[in-house]
C-alpha positions as CSV (number, residue, x, y, z in Angstrom):
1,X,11.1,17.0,74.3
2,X,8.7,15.1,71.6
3,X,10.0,14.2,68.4
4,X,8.1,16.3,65.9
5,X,10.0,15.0,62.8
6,X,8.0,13.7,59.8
7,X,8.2,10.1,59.3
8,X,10.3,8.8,56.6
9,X,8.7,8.2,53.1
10,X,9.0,4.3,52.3
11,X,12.3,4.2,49.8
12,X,11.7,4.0,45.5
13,X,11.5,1.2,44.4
14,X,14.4,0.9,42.2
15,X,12.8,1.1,38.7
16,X,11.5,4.6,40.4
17,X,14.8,5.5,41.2
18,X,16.5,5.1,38.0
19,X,13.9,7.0,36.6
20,X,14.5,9.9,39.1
21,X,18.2,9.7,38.2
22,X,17.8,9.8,34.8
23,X,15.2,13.2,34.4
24,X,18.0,15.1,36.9
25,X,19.9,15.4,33.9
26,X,16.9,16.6,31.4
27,X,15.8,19.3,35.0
28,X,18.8,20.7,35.3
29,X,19.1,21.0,31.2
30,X,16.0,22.7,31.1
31,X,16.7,25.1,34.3
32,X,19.9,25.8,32.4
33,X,18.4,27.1,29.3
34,X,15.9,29.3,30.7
35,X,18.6,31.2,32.8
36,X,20.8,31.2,29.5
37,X,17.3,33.0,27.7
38,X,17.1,35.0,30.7
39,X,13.3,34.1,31.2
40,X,12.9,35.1,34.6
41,X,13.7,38.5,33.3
42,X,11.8,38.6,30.7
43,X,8.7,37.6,32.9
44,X,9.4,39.8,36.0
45,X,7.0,42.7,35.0
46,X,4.0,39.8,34.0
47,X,2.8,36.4,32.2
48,X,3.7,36.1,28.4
49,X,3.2,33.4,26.0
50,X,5.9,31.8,24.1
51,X,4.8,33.6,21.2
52,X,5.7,37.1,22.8
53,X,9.4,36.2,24.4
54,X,10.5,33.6,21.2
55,X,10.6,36.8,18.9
56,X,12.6,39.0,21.1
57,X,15.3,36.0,21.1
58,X,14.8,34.7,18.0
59,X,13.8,31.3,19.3
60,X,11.5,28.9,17.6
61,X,8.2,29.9,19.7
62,X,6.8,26.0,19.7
63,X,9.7,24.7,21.2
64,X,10.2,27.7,23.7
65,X,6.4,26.6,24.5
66,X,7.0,23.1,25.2
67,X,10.3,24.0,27.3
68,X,8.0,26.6,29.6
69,X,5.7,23.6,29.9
70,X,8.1,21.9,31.2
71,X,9.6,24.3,33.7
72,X,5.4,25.0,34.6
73,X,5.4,21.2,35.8
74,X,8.5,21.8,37.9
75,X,6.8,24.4,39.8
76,X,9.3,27.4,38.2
77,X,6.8,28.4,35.9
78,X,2.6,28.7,36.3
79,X,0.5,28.3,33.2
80,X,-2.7,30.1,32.8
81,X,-5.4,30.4,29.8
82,X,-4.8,31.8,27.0
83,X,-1.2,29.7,27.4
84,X,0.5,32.7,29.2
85,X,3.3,31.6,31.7
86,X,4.3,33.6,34.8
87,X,6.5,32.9,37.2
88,X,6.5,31.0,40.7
89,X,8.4,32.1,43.7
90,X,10.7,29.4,42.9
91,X,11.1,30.8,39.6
């Protein structure tokens, strides 16, 4: 039978590794606070901005912004115009 596999990716250099090491702890920071806000819940029935969720739990809406930001470049969260978020089927 053929090997199908994918070849291995060249390892990180280390610099790239550290790196790597050092953002899992900021990732999973972040993933924790939006199940802690409940935002998967809170965007089940559509996108919302910040704006719209930060009032319901009295968060600061800027900041929630720049954390859904984050979890958009993560691939939880999409980002559209108009700087509604909605989620991924990861999210």
């Amino acid at each position: 039978m053929p090997d199908t596999s994918k070849p291995q990716d060249p390892p990180l250099p280390p610099s790239a590794q550290l790196v790597q090491m050092a953002s899992a702890n900021w990732v999973s920071c972040i993933v924790h606070a939006a199940a802690k806000f409940d935002l998967a819940d809170k965007l089940a029935d559509g996108p919302k901005t910040a704006a719209e969720i930060a009032g319901a739990l009295k968060l600061h809406a800027p900041s929630l912004h720049r954390m859904m930001r984050s979890l958009a470049g993560l691939g939880i969260l999409t980002e559209s115009d108009g700087r509604r978020f909605g989620l991924t089927p990861l999210g």
